[in-house]
C-alpha positions as CSV (number, residue, x, y, z in Angstrom):
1,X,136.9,78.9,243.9
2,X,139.4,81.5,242.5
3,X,139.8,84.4,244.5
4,X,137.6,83.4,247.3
5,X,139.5,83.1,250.6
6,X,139.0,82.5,254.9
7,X,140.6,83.2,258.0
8,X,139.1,81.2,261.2
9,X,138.8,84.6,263.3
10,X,137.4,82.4,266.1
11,X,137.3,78.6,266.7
12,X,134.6,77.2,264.2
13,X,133.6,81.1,262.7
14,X,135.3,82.2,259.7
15,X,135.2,85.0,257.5
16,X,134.9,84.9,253.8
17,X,136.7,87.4,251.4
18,X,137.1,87.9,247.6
19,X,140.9,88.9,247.4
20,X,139.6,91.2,244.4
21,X,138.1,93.7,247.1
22,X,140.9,94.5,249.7
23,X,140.8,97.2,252.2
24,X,144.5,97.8,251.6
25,X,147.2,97.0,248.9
26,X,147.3,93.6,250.2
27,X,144.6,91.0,248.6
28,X,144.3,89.6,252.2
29,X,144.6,92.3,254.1
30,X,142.3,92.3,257.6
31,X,143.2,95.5,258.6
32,X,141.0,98.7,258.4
33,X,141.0,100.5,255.1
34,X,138.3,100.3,252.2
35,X,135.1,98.9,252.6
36,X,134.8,95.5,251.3
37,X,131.8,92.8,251.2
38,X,132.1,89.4,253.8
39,X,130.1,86.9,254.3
40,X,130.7,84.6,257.7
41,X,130.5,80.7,258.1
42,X,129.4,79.8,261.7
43,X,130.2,75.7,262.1
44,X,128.0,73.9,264.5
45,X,128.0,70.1,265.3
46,X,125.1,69.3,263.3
47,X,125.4,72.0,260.9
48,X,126.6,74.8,259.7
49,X,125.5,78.6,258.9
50,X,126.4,81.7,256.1
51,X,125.5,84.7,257.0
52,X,124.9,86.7,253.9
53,X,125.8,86.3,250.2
54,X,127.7,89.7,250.1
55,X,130.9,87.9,247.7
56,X,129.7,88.3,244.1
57,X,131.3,85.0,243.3
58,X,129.1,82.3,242.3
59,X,131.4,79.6,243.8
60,X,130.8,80.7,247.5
61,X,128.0,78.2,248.7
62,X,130.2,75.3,247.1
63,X,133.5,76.9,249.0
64,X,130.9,77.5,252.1
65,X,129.7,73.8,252.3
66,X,133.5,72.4,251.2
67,X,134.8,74.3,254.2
68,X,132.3,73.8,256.5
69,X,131.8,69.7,256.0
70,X,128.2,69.8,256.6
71,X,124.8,71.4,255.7
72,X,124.7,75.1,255.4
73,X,122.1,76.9,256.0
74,X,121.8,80.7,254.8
75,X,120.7,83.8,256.8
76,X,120.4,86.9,255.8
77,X,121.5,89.6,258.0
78,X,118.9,91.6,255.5
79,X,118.3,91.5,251.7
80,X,119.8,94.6,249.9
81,X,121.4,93.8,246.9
82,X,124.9,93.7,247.6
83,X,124.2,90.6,250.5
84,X,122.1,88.6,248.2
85,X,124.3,87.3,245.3
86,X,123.4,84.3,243.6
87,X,120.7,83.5,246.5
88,X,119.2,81.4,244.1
89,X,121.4,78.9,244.2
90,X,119.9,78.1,247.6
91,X,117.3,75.7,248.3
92,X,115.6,78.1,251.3
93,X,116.3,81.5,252.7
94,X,116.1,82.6,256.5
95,X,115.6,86.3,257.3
96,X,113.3,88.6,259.5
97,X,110.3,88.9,257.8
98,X,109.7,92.8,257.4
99,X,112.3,92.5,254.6
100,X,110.7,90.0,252.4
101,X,109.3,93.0,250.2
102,X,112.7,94.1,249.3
103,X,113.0,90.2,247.5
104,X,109.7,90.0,245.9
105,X,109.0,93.7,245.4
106,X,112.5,95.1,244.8
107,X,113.6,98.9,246.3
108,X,115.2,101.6,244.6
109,X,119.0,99.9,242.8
110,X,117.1,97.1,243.5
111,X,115.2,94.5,241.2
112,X,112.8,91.5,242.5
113,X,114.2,88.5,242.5
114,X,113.0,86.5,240.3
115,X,112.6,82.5,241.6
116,X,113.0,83.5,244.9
117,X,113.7,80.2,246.9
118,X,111.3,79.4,249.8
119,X,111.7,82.0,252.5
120,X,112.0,81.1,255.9
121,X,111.2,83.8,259.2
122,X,113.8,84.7,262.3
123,X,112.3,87.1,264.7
124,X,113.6,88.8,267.6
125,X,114.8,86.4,270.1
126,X,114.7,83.3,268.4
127,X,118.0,81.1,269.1
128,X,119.2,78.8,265.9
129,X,120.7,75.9,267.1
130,X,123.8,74.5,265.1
131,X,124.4,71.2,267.3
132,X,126.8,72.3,270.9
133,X,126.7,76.0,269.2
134,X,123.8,78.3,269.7
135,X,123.2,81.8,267.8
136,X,121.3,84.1,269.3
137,X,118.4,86.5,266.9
138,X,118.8,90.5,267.7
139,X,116.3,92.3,265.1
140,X,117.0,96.2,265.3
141,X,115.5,97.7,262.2
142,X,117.1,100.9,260.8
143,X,119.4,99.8,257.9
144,X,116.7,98.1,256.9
145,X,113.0,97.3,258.4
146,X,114.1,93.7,258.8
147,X,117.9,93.8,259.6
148,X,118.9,91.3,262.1
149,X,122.5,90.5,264.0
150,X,123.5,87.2,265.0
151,X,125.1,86.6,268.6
152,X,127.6,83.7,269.0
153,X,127.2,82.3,272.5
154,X,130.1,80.5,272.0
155,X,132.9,82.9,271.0
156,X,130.6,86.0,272.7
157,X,131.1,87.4,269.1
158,X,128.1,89.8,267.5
159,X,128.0,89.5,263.7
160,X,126.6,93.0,263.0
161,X,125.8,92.9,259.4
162,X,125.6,96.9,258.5
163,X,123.6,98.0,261.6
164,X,126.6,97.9,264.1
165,X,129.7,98.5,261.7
166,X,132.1,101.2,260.3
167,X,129.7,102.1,257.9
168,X,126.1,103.2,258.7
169,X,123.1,104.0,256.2
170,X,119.7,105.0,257.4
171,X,116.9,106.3,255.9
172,X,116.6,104.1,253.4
173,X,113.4,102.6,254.6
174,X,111.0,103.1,257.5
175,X,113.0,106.2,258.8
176,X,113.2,105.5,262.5
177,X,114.3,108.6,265.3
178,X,118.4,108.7,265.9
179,X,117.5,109.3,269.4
180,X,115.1,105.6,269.1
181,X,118.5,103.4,267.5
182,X,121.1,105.3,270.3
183,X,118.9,103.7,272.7
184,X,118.6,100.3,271.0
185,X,122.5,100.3,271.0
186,X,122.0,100.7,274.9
187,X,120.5,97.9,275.0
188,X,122.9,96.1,272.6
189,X,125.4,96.9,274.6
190,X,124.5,94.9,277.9
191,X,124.5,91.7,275.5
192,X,127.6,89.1,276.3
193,X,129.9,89.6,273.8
194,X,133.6,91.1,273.4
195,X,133.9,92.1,269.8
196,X,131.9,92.6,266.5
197,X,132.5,91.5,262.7
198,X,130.4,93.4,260.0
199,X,129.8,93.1,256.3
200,X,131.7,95.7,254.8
201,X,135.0,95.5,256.7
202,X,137.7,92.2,257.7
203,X,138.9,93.7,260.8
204,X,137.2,92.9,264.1
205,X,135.7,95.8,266.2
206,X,135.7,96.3,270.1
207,X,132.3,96.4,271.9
208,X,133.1,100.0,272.4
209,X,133.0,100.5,268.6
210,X,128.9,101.2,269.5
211,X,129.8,104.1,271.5
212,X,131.1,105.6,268.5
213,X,127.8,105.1,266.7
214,X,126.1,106.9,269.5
215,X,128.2,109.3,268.7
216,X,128.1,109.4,265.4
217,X,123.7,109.5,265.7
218,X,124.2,112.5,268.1
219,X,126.2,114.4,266.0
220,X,125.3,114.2,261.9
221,X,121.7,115.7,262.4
222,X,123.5,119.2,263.2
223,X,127.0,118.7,262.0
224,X,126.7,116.5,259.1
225,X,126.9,117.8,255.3
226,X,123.9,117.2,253.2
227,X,124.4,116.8,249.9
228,X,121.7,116.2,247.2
229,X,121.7,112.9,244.8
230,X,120.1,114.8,241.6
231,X,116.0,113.3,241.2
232,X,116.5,110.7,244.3
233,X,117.2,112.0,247.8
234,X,119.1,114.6,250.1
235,X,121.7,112.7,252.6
236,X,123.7,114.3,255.8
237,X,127.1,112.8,255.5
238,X,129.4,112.6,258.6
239,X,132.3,110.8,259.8
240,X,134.6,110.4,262.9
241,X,138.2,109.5,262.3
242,X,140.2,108.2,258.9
243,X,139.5,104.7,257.0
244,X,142.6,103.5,257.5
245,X,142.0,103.8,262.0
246,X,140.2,101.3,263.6
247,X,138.2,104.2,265.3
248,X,136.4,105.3,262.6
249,X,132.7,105.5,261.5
250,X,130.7,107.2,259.1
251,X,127.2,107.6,258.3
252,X,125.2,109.1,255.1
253,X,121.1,109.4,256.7
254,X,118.5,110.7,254.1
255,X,116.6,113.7,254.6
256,X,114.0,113.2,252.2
């Protein structure tokens, strides 16, 4: 289990780290800074839940079920590469099915997995039951076609994945209007909870972090640089604010 580590952020929901990826010169540091890669145990009566495989530690479904006491079963908030680590291990997979191409098919960085375990389909709405602890399904594709976010009833937290974080990449996939994902962050917003915990950073964001991605989507079409990846892509890069603030969020979007 070496280097793997948790902090209980809320009763029964932890975070999992890799103390070899830090946002700051302190292994367990949960303050803003460099991105990093989490995955986050959600402990029900019955059960237990990971969302995402984003530690590239092959001891974190044995640290996941030690901590958790009980069966763990593993969403994926979506299935890019760096939130699928050693998914094989696992004996099934949930996730929203419009990304099951990016497992069997692969995307560009990306390879097909190869024994894929059994995959299993959330959709929008659906409610997974952990036993006195209910998560809620939110499917709002833009990261990817299939990304999903996970509402905790219980501790009104949203577990944004990398659609409602610091760090926002679009384009990717099915390119979908900035003006169509402000609005579906209106409508995230009216949802009951008081703060947000994403993929690529430890800290915990405020609600009003999502006003700063409506922001951020008004703003990079006009004022964002574009830069050109030689033979792949152009990108518009823009960012509000410095890593190491809280209020801070930056997007790369490709052009074409």
């Amino acid at each position: 289990m070496e280097n793997i580590f948790h902090a209980e952020v809320k009763p029964g929901l932890f975070i999992l780290c890799d103390a070899r990826h830090s946002p700051t010169e302190e292994a367990k540091s949960m303050a803003p800074g460099k991105p990093t890669g989490n995955s986050y145990l959600v402990v029900g009566e019955d059960k237990a839940l990971l969302f995402d495989l984003a530690l590239d530690n092959k001891n974190l479904k044995a640290y996941a079920e030690n901590l958790a006491g009980k069966p763990v079963q593993l969403v994926l908030s979506h299935a890019h590469v760096d939130h699928i680590y050693h998914i094989t291990q696992f004996p099934e997979v949930w996730l929203h099915p419009d990304d099951e191409k990016l497992l069997r098919k692969g995307a560009i960085f990306q390879k097909p997995v190869k024994n894929c375990p059994p995959l299993q389909y959330l959709h929008d709405g659906d409610a997974i039951d952990l036993g006195g602890r209910i998560l809620d399904v939110i499917h709002l594709p833009g990261h990817t076609d299939g990304s999903i976010l996970l509402l905790d009833r219980n501790t009104r937290t949203l577990l944004g994945g990398d659609t409602v974080a610091r760090h926002l990449l679009h384009g990717m996939h099915t390119r979908i209007p900035p003006e169509e994902i402000i609005h579906q962050m209106e409508a995230l917003k009216a949802l009951p909870f008081d703060c947000i915990y994403c993929a690529h950073d430890r800290c915990a964001l405020p609600k009003e972090h999502i006003d700063l991605i409506q922001e951020i989507l008004h703003r990079y079409p006009s004022e964002g640089t574009v830069k050109k990846i030689p033979l792949l892509c152009k990108i518009s890069a823009f960012s509000i604010g410095t890593l190491e603030e809280l209020h801070y969020c930056d997007i790369a979007a490709v052009l074409s």
